[in-house]
FIDODO-62215 format. One record per residue (C-alpha): residue in one letter; x, y, z. Coordinates in steps of 0.001 Angstrom, whole numbers, plus 500000, padded with zeros to 6 digits. Example, Ala and Ser with C-alpha at 12.3 -4.5 7.8 and 13.67 -1.06 7.14 Angstrom:
residues 2
A512300495500507800/S513670498940507140/
This chain:
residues 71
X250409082601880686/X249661080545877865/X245879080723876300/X245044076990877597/X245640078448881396/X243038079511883417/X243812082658885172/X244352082683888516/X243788085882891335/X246042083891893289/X249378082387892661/X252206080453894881/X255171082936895818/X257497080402893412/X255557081122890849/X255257084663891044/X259646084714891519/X259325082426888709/X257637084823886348/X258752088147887560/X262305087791888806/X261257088888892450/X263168086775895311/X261364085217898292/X263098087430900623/X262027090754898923/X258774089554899173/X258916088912902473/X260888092262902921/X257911094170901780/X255294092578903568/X257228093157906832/X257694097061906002/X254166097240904824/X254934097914901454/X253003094801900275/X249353094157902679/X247807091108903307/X244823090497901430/X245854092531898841/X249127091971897365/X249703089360898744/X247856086319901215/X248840083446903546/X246585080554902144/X245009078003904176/X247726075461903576/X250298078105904658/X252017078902901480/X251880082587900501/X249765083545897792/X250287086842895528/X247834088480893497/X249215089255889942/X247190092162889366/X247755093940892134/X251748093275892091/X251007095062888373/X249399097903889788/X251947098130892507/X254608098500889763/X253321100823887805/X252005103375890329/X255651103553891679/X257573106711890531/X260800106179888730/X263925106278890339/X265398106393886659/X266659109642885072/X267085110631881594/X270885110956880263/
């Protein structure tokens, strides 16, 4: 984000593949397996679009364990 954007809690699911490489569908994979919880992750806006929360998403990576091992 570029220091002349505001920052949003919320952002459109394109923009969120946009900047992280996610897909729709493993969005949409997560919140269906509970991974990802409405109102917290992520959010169905009044307009219908689904809305994720950066931060969150950022804490959800990070408190993940790694599935990478050391060679």
């Amino acid at each position: 984000m570029s220091a002349n954007e505001a920052h949003y809690r919320w952002v459109k699911l394109s923009k969120h593949c946009d900047a992280t490489g996610d897909t729709p569908d493993a969005v949409h994979a997560r919140r269906r397996k509970r991974v990802w919880m409405d109102g917290v992750q992520c959010r169905l806006g009044p307009d219908g679009n689904l809305y994720i929360n950066p931060e969150e998403y950022n804490r959800w990576v990070e408190n993940q364990p790694s599935t990478v091992r050391a060679a």
